[in-house]
RONUDREN-375747 format. One line per field, with one value per residue: residue number from 1; residue in three letters; x, y, z of N, C-alpha, C in turn. Coordinates in steps of 0.2 Angstrom, whole numbers, m for minus. Layout:
BEGIN
nr [NUM  ...] $
rest [ALA  ...] $
n_x [X  ...] $
n_y [Y  ...] $
n_z [Z  ...] $
ca_x [X  ...] $
ca_y [Y  ...] $
ca_z [Z  ...] $
c_x [X  ...] $
c_y [Y  ...] $
c_z [Z  ...] $
***
This chain:
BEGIN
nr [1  2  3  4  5  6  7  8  9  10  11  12  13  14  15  16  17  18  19  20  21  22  23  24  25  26  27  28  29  30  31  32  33  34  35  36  37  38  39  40  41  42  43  44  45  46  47  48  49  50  51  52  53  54  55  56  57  58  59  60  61  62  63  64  65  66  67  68  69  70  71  72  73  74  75  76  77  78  79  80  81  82  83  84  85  86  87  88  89  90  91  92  93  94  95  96  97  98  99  100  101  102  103  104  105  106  107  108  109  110  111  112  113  114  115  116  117  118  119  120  121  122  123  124  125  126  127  128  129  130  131  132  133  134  135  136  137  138  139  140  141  142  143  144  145  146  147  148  149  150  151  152  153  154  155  156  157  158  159  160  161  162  163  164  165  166  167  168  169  170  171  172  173  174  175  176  177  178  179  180  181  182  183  184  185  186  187  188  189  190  191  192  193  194  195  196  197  198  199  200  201  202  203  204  205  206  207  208  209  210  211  212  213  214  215  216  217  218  219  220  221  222  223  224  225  226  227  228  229  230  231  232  233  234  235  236  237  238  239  240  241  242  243  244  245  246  247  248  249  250  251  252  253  254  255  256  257  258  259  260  261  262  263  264  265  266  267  268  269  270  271  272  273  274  275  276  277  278  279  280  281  282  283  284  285  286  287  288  289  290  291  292  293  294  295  296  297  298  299  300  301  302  303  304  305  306  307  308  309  310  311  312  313  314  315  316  317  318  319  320  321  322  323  324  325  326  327  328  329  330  331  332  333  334  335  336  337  338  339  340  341  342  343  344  345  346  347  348  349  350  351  352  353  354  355  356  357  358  359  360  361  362  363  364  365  366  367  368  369  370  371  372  373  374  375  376  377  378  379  380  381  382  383  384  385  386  387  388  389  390  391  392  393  394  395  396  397  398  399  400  401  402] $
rest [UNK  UNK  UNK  UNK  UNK  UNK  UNK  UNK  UNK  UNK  UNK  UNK  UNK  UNK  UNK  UNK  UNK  UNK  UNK  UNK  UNK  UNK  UNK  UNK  UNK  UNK  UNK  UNK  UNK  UNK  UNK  UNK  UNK  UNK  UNK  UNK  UNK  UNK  UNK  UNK  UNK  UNK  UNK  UNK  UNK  UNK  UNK  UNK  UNK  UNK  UNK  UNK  UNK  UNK  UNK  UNK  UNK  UNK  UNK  UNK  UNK  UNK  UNK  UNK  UNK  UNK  UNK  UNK  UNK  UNK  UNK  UNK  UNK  UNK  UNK  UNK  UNK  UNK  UNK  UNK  UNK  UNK  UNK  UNK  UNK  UNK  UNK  UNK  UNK  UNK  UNK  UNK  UNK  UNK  UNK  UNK  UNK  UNK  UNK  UNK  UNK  UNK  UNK  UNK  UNK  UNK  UNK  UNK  UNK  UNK  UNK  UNK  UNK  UNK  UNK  UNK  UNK  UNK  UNK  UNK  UNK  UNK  UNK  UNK  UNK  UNK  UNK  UNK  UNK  UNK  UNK  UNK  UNK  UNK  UNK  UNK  UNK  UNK  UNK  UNK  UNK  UNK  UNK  UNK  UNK  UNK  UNK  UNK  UNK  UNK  UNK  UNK  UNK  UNK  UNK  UNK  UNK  UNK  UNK  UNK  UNK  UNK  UNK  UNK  UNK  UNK  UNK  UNK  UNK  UNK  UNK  UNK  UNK  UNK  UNK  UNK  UNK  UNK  UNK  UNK  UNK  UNK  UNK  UNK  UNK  UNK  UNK  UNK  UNK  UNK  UNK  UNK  UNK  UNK  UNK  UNK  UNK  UNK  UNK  UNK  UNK  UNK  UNK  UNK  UNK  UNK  UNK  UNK  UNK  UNK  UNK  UNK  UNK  UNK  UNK  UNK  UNK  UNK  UNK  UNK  UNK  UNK  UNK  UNK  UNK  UNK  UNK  UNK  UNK  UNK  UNK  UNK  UNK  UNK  UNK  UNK  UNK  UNK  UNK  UNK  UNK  UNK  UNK  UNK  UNK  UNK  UNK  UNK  UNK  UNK  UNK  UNK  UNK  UNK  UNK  UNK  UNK  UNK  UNK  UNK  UNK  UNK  UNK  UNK  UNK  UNK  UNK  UNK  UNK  UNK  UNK  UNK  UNK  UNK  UNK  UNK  UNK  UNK  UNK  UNK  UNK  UNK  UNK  UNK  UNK  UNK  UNK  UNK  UNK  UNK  UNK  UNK  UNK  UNK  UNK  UNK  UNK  UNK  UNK  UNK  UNK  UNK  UNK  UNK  UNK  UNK  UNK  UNK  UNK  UNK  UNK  UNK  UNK  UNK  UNK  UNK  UNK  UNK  UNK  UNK  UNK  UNK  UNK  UNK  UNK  UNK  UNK  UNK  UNK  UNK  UNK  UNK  UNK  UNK  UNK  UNK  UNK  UNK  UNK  UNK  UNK  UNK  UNK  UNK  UNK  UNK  UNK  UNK  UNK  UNK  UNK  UNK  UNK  UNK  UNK  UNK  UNK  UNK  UNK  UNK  UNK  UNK  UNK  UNK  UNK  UNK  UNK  UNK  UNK  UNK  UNK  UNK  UNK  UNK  UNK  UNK  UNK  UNK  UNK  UNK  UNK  UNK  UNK  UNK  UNK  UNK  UNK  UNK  UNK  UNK  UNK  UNK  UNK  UNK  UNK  UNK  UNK  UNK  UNK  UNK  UNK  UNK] $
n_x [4  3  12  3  10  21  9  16  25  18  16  7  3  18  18  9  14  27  18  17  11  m4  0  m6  m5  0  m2  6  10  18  13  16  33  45  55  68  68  78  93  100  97  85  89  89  88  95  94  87  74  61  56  54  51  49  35  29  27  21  7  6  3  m9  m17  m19  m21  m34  m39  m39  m49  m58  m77  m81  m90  m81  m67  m69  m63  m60  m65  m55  m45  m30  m26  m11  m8  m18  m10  1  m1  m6  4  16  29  34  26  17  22  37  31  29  23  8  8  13  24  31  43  45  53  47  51  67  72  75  83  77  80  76  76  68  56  48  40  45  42  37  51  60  72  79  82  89  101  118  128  138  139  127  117  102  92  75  62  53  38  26  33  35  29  29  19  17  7  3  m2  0  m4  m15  m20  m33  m48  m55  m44  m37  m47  m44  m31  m31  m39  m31  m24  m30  m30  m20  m15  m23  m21  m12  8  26  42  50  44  31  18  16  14  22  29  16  7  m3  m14  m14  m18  m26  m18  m25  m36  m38  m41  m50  m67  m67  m56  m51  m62  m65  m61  m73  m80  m87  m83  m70  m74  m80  m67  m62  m58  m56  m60  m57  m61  m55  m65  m63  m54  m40  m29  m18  m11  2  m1  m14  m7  1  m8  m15  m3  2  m9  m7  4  0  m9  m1  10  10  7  m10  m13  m7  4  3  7  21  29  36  42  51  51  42  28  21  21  3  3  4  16  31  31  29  41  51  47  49  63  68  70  71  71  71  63  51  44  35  19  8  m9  m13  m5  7  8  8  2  3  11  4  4  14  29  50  47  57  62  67  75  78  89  95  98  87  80  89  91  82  72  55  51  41  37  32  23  28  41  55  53  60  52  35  23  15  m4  m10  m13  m8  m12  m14  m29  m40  m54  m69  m71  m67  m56  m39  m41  m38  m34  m36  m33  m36  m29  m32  m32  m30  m18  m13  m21  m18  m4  12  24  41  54  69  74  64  48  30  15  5  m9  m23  m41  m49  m42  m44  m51  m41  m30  m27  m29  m37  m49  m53  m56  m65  m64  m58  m46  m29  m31  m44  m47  m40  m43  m54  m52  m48  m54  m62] $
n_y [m6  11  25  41  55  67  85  95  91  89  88  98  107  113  118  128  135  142  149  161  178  189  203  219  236  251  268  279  296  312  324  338  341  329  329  322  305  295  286  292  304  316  317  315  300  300  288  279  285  282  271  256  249  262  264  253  254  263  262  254  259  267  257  252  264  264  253  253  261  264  261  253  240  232  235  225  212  195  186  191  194  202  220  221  206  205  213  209  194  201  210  206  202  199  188  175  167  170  180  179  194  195  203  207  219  231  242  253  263  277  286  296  311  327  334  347  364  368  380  386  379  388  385  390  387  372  367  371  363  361  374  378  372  367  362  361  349  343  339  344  344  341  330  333  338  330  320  303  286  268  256  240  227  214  197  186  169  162  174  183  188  199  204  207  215  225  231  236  247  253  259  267  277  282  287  297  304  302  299  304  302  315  327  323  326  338  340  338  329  324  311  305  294  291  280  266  248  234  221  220  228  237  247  258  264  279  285  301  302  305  320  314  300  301  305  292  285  290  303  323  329  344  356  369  380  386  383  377  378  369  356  360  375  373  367  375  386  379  377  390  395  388  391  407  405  401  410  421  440  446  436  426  433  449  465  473  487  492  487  474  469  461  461  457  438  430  419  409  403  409  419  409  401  414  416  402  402  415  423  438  450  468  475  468  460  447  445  436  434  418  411  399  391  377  377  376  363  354  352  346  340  340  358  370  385  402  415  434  447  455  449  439  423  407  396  385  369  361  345  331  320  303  290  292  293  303  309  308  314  319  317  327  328  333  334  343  344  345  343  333  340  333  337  352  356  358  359  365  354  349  337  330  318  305  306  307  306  319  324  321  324  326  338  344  354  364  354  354  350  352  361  359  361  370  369  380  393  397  409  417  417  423  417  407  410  420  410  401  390  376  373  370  365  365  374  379  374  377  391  385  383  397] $
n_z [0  m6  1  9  5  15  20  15  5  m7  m23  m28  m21  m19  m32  m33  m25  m29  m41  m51  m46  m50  m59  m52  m60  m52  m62  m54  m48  m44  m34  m28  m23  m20  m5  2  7  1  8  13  26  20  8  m9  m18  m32  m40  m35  m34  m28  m14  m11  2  6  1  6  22  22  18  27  39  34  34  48  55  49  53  66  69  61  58  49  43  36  41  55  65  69  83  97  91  89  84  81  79  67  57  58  53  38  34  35  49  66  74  84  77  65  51  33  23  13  6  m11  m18  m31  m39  m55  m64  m76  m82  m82  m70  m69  m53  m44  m32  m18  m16  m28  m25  m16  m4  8  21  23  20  28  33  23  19  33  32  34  29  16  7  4  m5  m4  m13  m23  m29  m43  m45  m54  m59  m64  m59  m61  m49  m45  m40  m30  m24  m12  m13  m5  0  11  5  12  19  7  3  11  8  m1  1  12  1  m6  4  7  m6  m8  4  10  6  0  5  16  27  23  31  31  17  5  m6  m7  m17  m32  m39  m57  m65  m69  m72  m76  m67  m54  m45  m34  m40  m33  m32  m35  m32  m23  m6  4  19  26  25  32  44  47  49  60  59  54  40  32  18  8  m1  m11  m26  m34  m53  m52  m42  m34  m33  m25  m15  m7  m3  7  18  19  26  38  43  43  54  63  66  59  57  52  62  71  77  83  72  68  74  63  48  45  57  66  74  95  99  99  106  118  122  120  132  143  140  145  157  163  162  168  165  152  139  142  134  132  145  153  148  144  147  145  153  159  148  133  121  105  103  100  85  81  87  90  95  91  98  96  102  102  104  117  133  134  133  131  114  116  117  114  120  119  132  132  137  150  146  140  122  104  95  91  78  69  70  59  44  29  12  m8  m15  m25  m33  m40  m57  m52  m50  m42  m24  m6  9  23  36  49  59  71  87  100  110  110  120  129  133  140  142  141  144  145  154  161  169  157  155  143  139  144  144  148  147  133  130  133  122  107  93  95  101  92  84  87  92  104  107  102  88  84  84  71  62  61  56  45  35  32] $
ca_x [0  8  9  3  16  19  9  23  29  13  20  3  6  23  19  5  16  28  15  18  7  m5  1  m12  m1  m3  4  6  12  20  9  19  39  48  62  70  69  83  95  104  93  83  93  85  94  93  93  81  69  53  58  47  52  43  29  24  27  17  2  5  0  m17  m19  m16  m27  m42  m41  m39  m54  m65  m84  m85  m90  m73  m61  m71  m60  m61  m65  m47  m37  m28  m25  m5  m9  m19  m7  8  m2  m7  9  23  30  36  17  21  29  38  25  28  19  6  6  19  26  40  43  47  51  43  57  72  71  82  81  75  82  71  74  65  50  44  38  51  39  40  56  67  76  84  86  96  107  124  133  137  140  122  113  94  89  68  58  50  29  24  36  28  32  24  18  16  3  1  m5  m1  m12  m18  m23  m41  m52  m55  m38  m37  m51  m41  m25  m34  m43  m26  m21  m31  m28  m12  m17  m27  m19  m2  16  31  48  50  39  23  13  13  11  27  28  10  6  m8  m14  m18  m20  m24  m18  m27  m42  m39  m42  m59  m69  m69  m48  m52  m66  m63  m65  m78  m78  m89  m79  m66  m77  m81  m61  m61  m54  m60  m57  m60  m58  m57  m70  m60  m51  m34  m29  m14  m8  8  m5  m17  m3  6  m11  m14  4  2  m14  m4  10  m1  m9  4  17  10  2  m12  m16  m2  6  3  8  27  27  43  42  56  52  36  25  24  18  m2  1  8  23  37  30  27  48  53  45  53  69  67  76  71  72  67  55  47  42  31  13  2  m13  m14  0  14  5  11  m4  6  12  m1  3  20  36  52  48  64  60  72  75  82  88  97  91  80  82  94  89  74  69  49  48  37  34  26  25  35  50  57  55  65  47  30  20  10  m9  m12  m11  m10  m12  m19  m35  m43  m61  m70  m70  m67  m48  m36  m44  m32  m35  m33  m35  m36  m30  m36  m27  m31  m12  m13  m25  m13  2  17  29  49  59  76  74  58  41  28  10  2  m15  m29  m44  m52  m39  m45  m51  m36  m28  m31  m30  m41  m53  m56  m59  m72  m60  m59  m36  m26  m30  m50  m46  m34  m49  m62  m48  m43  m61  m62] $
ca_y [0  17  29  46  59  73  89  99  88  90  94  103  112  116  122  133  140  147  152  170  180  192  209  225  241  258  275  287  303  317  330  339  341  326  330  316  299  292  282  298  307  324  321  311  296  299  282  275  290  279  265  250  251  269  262  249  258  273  255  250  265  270  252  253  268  262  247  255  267  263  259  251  232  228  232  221  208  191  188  187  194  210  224  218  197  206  216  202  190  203  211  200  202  194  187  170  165  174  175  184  197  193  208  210  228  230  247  255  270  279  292  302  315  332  337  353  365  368  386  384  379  393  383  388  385  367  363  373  359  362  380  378  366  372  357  360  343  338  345  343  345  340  326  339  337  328  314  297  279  263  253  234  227  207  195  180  165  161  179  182  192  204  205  210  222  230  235  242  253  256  262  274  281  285  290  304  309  301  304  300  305  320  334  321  330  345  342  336  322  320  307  303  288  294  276  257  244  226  221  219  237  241  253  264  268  286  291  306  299  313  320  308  293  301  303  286  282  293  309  326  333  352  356  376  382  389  378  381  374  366  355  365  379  371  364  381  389  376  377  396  397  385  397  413  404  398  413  429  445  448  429  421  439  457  468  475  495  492  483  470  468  457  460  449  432  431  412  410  400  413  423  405  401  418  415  396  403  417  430  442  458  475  479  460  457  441  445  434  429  412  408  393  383  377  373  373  357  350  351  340  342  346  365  375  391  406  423  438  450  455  446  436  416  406  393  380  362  358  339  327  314  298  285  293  295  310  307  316  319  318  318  332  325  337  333  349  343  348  337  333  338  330  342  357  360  356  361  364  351  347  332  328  312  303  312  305  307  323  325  317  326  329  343  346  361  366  348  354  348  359  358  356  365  370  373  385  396  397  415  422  414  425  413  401  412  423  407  397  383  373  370  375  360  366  382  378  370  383  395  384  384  401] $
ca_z [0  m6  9  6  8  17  12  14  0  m13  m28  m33  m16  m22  m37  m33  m19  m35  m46  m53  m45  m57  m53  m55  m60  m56  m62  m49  m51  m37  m36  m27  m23  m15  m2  6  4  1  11  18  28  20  3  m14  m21  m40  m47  m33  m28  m26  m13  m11  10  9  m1  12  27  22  18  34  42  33  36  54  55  47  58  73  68  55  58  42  44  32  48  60  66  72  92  100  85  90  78  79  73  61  54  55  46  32  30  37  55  72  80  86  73  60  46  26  19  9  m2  m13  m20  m34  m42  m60  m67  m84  m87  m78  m69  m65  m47  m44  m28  m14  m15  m32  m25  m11  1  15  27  24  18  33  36  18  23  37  32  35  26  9  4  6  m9  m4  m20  m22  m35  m45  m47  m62  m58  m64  m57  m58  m45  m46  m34  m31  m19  m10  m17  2  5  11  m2  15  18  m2  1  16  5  m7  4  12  m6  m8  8  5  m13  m6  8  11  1  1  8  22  28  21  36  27  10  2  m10  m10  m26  m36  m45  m61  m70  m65  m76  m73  m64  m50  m40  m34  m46  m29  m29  m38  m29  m17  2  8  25  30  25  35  51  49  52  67  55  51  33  28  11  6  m6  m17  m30  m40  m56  m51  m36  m29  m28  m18  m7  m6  0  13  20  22  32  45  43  46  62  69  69  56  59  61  64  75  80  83  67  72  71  58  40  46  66  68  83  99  99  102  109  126  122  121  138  144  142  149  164  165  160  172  161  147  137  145  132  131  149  151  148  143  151  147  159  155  143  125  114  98  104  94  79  83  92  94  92  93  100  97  105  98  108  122  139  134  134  125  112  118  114  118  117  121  136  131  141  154  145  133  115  101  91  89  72  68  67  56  36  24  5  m12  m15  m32  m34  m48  m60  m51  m51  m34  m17  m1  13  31  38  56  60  79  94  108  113  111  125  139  130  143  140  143  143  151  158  168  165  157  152  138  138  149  141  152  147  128  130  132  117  102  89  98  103  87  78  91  97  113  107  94  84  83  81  65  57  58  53  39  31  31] $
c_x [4  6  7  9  14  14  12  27  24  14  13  5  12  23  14  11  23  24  14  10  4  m4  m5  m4  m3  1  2  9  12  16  11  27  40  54  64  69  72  85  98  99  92  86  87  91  92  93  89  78  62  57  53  46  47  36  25  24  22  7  0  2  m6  m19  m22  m20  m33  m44  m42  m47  m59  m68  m87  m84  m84  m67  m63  m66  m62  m62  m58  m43  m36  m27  m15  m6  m12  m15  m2  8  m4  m1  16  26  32  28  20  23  31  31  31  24  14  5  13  20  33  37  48  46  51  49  62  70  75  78  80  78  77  71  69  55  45  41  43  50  39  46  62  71  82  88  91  102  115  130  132  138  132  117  105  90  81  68  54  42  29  29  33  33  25  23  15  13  2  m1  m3  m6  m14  m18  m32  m44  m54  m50  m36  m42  m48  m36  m26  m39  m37  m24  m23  m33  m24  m12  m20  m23  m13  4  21  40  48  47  30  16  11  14  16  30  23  9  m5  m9  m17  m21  m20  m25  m19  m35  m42  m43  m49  m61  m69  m62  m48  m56  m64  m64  m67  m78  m83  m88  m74  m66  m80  m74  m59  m56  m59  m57  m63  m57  m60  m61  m68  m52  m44  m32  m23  m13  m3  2  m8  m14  m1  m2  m14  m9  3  m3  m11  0  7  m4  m8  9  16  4  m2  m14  m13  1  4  6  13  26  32  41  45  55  45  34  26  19  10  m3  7  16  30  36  32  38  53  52  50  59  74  72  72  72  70  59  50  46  35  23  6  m2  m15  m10  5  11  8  6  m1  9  7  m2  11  25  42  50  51  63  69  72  81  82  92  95  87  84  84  89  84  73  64  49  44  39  29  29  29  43  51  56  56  58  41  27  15  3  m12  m9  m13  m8  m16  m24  m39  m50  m64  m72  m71  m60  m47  m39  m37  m34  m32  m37  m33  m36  m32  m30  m26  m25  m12  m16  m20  m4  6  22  36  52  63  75  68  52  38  22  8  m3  m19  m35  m48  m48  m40  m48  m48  m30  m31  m33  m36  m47  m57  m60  m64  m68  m58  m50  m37  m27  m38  m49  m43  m41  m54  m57  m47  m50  m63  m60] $
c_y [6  22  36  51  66  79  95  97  85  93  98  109  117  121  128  138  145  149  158  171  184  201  214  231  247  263  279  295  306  324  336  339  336  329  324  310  293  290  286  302  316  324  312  306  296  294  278  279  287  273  260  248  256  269  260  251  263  266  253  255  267  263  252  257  267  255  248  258  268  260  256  243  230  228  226  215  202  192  185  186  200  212  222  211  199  209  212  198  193  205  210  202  197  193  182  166  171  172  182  186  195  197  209  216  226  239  247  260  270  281  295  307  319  335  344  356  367  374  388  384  385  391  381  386  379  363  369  370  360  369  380  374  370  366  357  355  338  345  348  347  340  335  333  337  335  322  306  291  275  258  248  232  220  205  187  176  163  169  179  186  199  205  211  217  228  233  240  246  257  261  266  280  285  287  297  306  307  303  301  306  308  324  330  324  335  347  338  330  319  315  306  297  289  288  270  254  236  226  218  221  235  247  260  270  275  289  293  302  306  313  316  302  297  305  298  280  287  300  314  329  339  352  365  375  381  385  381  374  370  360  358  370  380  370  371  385  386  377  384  398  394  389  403  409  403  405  420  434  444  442  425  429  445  462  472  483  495  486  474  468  466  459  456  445  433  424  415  408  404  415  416  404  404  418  407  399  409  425  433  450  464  475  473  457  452  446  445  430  422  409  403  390  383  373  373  367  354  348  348  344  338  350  370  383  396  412  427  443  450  454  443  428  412  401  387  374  359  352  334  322  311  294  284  293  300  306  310  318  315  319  322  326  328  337  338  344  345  341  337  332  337  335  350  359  354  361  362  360  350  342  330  323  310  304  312  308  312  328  326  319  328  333  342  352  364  361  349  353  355  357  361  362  365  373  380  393  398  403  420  421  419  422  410  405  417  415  400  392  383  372  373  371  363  373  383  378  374  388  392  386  388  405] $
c_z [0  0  6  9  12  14  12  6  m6  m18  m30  m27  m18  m26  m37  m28  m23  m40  m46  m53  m50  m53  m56  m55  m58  m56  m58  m53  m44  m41  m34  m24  m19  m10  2  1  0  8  17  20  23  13  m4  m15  m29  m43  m43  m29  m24  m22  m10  m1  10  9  5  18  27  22  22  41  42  36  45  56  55  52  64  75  65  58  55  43  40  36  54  60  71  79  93  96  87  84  75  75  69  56  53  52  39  28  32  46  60  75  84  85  67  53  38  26  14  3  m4  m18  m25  m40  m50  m63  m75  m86  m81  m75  m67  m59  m48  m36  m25  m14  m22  m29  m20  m8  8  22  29  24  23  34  31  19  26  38  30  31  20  7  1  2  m6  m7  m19  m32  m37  m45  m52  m61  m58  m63  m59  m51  m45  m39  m34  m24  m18  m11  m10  6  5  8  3  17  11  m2  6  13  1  m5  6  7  m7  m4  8  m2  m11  m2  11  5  3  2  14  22  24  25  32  20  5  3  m11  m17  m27  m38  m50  m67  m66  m74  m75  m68  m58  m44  m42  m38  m42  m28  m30  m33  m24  m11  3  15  28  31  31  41  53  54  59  64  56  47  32  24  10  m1  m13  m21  m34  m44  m58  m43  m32  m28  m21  m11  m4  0  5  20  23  26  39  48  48  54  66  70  63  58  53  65  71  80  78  74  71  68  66  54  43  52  67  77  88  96  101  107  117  127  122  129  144  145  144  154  168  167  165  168  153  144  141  143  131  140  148  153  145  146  152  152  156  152  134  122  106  99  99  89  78  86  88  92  95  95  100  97  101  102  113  131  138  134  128  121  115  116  116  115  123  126  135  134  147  153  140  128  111  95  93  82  75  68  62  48  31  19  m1  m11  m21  m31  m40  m50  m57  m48  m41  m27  m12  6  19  34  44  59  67  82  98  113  113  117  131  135  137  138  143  140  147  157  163  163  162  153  144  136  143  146  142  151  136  126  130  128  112  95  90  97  97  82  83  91  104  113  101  85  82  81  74  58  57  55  44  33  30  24] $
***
């Protein structure tokens, strides 16, 4: 009597287990300027700008996201599966065994591209880091906008078809409102998917996610009214509302009696540091009435704080305590990007990821604690309080819609 064999050792097993996958492709497109992303921090690598590591990291995030917070019966998960063993067995990891991935990613470029300098683009407000680089060696030269890649998309022949439906919601998560390389919070490198080739993609990848899709994932998206008929515009004029509400007259500061010498500050955080610090200017004594609190925390950390001036306190580093320990940053919740309305040009968008940490946020500065926010004190915030917010992050958002 022949024995049966292992079925480790089925050759149909086998073969299916190398059967080339069917891939789906799609063409992307940078809608606005890459920085970074490359191997060396903040600098492009010209013959491999798109990396297939950045890809599924940025996948694994909306992913991660949507799972934690979607409403939509396609996140619900088994009884006694955590959102970790879900994630391990979809896209490879330590659970309690090593497991692969079951999606697999492979990139291809259309054409060449010449970098472009960042002073080029006018968006200093995001790309300071390029600004202040003091090592000529390290060009941080930008992917320019209009840069096309493809992007090959397959599947594990034992993945689950809601599995299958979750990547590809992921996908056009990150189509919408993710990007790639550095500074992706505020705008830079967003992409597009301006083609699918094969049948595998849902017919839904293109449609916009509206702001009620993305109060279902525990988000909130405002979109300005007012449309421009580019991308970079739209980003540009996102980026700058953040700008003026964080740190320009008459929004963030005073109107300075001189062309070149800005007003004070209207938020607490300077007065807030002179008091810590215990030393300032003559003509700058502390006096705002919110008292020591840093509500611009909120839209990430570190935020280097610097005085000019005689007397006043030296350079600064507000960062965060999570979990009872110092951490060297936090991620802004807060997503500036162009946003494609169907036929009506680019829009400027802000997306308000879930915050909770935000809430229970610890401060540090000059090695001493320091808080956060209180919101009883939201009256004496000018920002906050011209634009009917309870924090700075509600306040941004009625301001941005404006």
């Amino acid at each position: 009597m022949l024995r049966k064999p292992p079925e480790h050792l089925n050759p149909n097993k086998a073969l299916d287990a190398i059967q080339e996958p069917t891939w789906t492709t799609l063409e992307c497109q940078l809608v606005t300027p890459m920085y970074g992303g490359g191997v060396v921090s903040h600098t492009v690598d010209e013959k491999m700008p798109i990396r297939v590591s950045s890809i599924r990291g940025q996948l694994r995030f909306w992913w991660r996201l949507l799972a934690t917070n979607s409403s939509d019966d396609l996140w619900q998960r088994d009884a006694g599966l955590s959102i970790r063993q879900a994630e391990a067995d979809l896209w490879g990891g330590i659970d309690d065994k090593t497991k692969a991935s079951k999606v697999f990613l492979r990139i291809s470029y259309t054409a060449p591209f010449r970098p472009i300098s960042h002073k080029d683009v006018g968006a200093k407000y995001v790309l300071f880091p390029a600004d202040n680089e003091t090592n000529a060696s390290i060009p941080h030269n930008l992917v320019p906008a209009g840069f096309n890649w493809h992007l090959d998309i397959a599947y594990d022949n034992h993945i689950q078809n809601k599995q299958k439906q979750q990547v590809w919601e992921a996908i056009r998560w990150w189509g919408q409102f993710g990007g790639l390389g550095s500074r992706t919070r505020r705008g830079s490198g967003a992409i597009q998917i301006i083609k699918i080739n094969g049948t595998d993609a849902p017919a839904n990848l293109h449609v916009p996610i509206s702001a009620n899709e993305a109060q279902q994932a525990g988000c909130q998206l405002i979109l300005r009214q007012q449309t421009q008929n580019n991308a970079v515009d739209a980003w540009k004029n996102a980026i700058n509302k953040l700008r003026d509400f964080r740190q320009s007259p008459p929004v963030g500061r005073n109107e300075g009696r001189m062309h070149n010498r800005p007003g004070r500050s209207r938020w607490p955080e300077p007065d807030a540091i002179r008091r810590i610090a215990g030393r300032h200017a003559p003509e700058h004594e502390p006096q705002h009435r919110a008292g020591n609190l840093f509500p611009r925390a909120a839209f990430g950390l570190p935020i280097i704080f610097h005085f000019q001036g005689r007397g006043e306190p030296s350079d600064s580093s507000l960062q965060p305590m999570l979990g009872g320990s110092l951490k060297e940053r936090m991620a802004s919740p807060v997503i500036l990007r162009p946003y494609l309305r169907a036929d009506r040009g680019w829009a400027s968008a802000a997306l308000l990821l879930p915050h909770t940490h935000v809430d229970n946020l610890r401060l540090q500065i000059f090695k001493r604690d320091a808080s956060y926010w209180n919101a009883e004190q939201a009256p004496n915030v000018q920002p906050i309080a011209r634009n009917n917010g309870t924090d700075a992050l509600s306040a941004f958002l009625n301001y941005f819609a404006k």
